[in-house]
PAKE-128531 format. One record per atom (N, C-alpha, C, O): residue in one letter; x, y, z; atom name; chain. Coordinates in steps of 0.2 Angstrom, whole numbers, plus 5000, padded with zeros to 4 digits. Example, Ala and Ser with C-alpha at 12.3 -4.5 7.8 and 13.67 -1.06 7.14 Angstrom:
// PAKE-128531
<"A"; <5066; 4972; 5039>; "N"; "A">
<"A"; <5062; 4978; 5039>; "CA"; "A">
<"A"; <5066; 4984; 5039>; "C"; "A">
<"A"; <5071; 4983; 5042>; "O"; "A">
<"S"; <5064; 4989; 5035>; "N"; "A">
<"S"; <5068; 4995; 5036>; "CA"; "A">
<"S"; <5064; 5000; 5039>; "C"; "A">
<"S"; <5067; 5006; 5040>; "O"; "A">
//
This chain:
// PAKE-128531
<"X"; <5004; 4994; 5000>; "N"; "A">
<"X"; <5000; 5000; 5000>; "CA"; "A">
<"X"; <5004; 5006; 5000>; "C"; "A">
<"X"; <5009; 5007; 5004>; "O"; "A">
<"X"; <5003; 5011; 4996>; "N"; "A">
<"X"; <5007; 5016; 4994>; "CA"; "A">
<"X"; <5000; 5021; 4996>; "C"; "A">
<"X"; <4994; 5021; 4994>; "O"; "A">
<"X"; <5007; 5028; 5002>; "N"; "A">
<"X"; <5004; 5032; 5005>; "CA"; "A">
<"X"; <5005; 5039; 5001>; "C"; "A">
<"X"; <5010; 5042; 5003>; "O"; "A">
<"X"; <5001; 5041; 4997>; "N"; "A">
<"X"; <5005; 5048; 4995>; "CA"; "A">
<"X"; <5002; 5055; 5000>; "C"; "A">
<"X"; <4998; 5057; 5004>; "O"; "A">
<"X"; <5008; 5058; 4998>; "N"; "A">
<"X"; <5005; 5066; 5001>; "CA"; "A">
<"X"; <5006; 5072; 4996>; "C"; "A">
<"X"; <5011; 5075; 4993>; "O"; "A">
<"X"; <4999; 5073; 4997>; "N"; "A">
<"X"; <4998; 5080; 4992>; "CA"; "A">
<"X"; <5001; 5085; 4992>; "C"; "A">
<"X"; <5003; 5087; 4998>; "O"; "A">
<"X"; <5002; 5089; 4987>; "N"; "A">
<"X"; <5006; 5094; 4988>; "CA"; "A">
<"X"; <5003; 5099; 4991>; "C"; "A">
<"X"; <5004; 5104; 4987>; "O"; "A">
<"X"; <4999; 5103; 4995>; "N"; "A">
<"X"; <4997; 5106; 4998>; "CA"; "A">
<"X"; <4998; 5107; 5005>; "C"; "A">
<"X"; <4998; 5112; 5008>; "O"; "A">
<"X"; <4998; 5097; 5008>; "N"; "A">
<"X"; <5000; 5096; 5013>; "CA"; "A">
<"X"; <5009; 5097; 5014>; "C"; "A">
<"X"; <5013; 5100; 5018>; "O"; "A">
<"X"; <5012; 5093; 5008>; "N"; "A">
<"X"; <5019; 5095; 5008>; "CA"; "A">
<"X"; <5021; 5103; 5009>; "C"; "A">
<"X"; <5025; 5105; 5013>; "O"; "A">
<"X"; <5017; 5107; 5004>; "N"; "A">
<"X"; <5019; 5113; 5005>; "CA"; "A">
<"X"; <5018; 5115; 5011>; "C"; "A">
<"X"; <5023; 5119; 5012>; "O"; "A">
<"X"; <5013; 5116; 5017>; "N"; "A">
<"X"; <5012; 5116; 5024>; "CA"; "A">
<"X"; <5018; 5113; 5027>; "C"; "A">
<"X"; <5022; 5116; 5031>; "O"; "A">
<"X"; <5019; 5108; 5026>; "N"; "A">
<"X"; <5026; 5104; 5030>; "CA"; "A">
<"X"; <5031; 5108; 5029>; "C"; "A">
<"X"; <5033; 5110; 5035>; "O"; "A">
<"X"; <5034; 5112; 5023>; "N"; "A">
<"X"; <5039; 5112; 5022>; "CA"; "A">
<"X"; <5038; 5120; 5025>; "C"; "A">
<"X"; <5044; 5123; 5026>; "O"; "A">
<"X"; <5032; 5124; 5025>; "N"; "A">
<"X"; <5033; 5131; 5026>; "CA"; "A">
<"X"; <5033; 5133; 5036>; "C"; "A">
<"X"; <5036; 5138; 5039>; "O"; "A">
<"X"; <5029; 5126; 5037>; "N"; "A">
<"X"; <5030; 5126; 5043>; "CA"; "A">
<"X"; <5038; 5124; 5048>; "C"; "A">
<"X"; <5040; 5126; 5053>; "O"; "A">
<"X"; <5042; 5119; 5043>; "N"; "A">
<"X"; <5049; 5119; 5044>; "CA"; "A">
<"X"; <5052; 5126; 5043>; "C"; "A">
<"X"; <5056; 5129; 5048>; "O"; "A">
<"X"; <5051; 5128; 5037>; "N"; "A">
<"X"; <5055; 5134; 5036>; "CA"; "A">
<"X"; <5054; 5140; 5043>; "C"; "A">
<"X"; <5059; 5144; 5044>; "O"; "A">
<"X"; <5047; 5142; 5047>; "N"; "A">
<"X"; <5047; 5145; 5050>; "CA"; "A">
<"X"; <5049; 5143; 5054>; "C"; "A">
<"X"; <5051; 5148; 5057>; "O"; "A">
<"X"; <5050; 5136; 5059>; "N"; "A">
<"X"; <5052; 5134; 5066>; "CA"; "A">
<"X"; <5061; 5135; 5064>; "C"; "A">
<"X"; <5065; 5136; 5069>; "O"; "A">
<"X"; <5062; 5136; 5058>; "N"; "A">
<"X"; <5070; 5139; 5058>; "CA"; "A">
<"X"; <5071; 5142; 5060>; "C"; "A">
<"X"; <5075; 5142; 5064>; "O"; "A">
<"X"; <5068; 5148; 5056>; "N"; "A">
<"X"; <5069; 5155; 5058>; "CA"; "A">
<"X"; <5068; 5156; 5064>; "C"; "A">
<"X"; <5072; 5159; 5067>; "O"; "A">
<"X"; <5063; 5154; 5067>; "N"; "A">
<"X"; <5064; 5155; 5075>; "CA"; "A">
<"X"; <5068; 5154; 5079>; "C"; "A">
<"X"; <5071; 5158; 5082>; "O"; "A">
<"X"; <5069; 5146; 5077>; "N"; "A">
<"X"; <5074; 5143; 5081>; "CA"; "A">
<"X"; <5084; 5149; 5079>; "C"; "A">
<"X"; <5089; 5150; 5083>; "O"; "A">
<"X"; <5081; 5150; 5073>; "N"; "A">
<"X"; <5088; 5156; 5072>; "CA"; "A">
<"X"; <5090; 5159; 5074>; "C"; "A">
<"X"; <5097; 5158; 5074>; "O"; "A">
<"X"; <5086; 5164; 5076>; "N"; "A">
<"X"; <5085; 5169; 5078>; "CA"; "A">
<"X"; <5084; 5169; 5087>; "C"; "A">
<"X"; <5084; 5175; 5090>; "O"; "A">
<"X"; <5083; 5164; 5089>; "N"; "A">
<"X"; <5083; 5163; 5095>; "CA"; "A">
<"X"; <5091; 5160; 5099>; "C"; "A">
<"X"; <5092; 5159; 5105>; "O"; "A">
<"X"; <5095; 5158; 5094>; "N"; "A">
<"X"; <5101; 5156; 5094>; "CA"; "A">
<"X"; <5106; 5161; 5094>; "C"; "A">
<"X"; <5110; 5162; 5098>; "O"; "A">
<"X"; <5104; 5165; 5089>; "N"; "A">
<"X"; <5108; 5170; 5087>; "CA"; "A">
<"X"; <5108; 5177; 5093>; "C"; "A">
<"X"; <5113; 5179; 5096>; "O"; "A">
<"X"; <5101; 5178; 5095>; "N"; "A">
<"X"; <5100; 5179; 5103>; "CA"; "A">
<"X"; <5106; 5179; 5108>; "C"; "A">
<"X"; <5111; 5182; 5110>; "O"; "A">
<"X"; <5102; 5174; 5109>; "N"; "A">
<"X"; <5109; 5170; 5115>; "CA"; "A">
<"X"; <5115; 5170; 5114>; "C"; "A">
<"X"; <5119; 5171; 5119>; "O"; "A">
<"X"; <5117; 5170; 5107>; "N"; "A">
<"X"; <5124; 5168; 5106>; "CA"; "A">
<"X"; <5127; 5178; 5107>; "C"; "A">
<"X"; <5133; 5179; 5110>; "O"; "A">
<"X"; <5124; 5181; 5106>; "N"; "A">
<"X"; <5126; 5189; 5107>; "CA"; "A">
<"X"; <5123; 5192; 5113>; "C"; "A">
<"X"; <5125; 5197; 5115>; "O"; "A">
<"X"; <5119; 5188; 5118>; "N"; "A">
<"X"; <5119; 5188; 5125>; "CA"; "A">
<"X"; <5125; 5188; 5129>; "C"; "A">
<"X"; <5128; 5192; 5132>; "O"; "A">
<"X"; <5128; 5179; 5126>; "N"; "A">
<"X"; <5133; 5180; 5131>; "CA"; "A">
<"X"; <5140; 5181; 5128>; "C"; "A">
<"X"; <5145; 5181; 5132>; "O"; "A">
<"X"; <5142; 5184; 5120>; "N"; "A">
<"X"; <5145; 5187; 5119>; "CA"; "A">
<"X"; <5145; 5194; 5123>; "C"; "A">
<"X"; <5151; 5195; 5125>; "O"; "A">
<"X"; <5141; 5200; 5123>; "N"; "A">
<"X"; <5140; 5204; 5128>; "CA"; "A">
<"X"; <5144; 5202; 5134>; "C"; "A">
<"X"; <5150; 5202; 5136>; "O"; "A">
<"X"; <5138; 5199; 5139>; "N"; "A">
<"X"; <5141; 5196; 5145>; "CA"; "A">
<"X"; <5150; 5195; 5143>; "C"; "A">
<"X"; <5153; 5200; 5146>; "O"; "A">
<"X"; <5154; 5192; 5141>; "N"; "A">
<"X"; <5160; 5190; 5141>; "CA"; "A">
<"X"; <5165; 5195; 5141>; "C"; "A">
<"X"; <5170; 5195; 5143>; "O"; "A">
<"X"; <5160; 5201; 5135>; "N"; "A">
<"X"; <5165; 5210; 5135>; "CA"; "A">
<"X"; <5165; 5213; 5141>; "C"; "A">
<"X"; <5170; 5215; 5144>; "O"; "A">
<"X"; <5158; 5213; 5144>; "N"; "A">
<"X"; <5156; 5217; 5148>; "CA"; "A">
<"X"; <5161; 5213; 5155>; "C"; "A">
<"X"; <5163; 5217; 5160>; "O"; "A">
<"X"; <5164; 5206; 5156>; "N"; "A">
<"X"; <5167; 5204; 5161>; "CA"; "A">
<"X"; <5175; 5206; 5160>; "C"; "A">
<"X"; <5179; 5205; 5164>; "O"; "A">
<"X"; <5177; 5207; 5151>; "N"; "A">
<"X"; <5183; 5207; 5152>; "CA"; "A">
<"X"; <5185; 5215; 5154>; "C"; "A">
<"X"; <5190; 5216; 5157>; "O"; "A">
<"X"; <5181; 5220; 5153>; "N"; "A">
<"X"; <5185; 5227; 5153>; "CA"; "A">
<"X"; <5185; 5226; 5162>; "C"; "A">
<"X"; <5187; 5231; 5165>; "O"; "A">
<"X"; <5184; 5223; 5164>; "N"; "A">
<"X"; <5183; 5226; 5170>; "CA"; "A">
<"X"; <5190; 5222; 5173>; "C"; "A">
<"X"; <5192; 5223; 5179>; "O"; "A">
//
């Protein structure tokens, strides 16, 4: 038995991938300039 999937559903999959990206991105890229900050702000000192 062969299961296909529609491309309407594919495109939902793929557009909903593509946003948990971006999130997930941009919530990395966040952080990552968080504690680069924190590391400046500990060395002048």
């Amino acid at each position: 038995m062969t299961t296909y999937i529609f491309f309407d559903e594919a495109l939902r999959m793929l557009t909903n991938a593509y946003l948990l990206s971006v999130v997930l991105l941009m919530a990395a890229s966040g952080i990552g300039l968080a504690v680069i900050e924190t590391i400046e702000k500990t060395g002048e000192r």
